[in-house]
N, C-alpha and C positions, 0 to 999 in steps of 0.2 A: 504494500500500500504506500504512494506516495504521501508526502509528509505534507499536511497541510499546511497555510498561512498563506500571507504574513498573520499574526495575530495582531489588533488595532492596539499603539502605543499606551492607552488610556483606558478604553471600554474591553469586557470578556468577549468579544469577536472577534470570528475567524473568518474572511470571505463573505461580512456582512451579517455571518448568523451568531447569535448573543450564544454561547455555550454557559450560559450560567443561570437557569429560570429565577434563582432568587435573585439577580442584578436589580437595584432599585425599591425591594422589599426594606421595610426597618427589622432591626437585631428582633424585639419585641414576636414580631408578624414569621421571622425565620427560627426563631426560638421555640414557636409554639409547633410548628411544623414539625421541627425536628423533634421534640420533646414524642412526640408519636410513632417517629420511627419513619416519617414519607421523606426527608429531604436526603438523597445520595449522592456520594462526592466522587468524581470520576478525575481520571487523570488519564497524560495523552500527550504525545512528542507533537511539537509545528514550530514554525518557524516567527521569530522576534521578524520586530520592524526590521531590521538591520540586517536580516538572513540569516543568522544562526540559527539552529535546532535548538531546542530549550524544552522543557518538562512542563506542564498545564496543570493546571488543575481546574473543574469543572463542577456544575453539580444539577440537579434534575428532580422534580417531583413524580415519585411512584409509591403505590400500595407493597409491592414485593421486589425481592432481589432479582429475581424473574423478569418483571415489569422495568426493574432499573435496567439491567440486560438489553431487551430488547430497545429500551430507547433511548439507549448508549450505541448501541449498532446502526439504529434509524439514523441519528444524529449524522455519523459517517466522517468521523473525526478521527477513530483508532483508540477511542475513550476503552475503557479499563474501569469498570464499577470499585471503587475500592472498601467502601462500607454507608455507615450512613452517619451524618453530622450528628456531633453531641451537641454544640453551640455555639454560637455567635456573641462576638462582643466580649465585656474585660467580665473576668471571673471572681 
């Protein structure tokens, strides 16, 4: 699979698509998410502004690992489901 990018300097975008459904969510609204187990955080090789390869990280709202799976695949990034968020924001 070629390596996607560039990824935008600023925003979680790859080729225009936001790889991170919670972008723009408050900690509060992503907190409660994950508190239930639906927020999953994926990770995935593409390319910086500048053209190197670099390491991502990502994340997605699903009912199961399953569900995170298939739309970590849809996505068509080379995403890697890696578990699900404990929380956002200072502890």
């Amino acid at each position: 699979m070629a390596v996607p990018g560039p990824v935008h300097p600023t925003r979680p975008e790859v080729g225009g698509f936001c790889f991170s459904e919670m972008h723009g969510f408050g900690d509060a609204y992503v907190n409660r998410l994950a508190a239930k187990g639906k927020v999953w955080v994926t990770r995935f090789r593409a390319l910086t502004h500048d053209g190197r390869v670099a390491m991502f990280g990502g994340d997605l709202i699903a009912e199961t690992y399953a569900e995170a799976e298939a739309e970590a695949k849809r996505r068509g990034l080379g995403e890697v489901v890696v578990g699900t968020l404990e929380m956002v924001g200072r502890l």
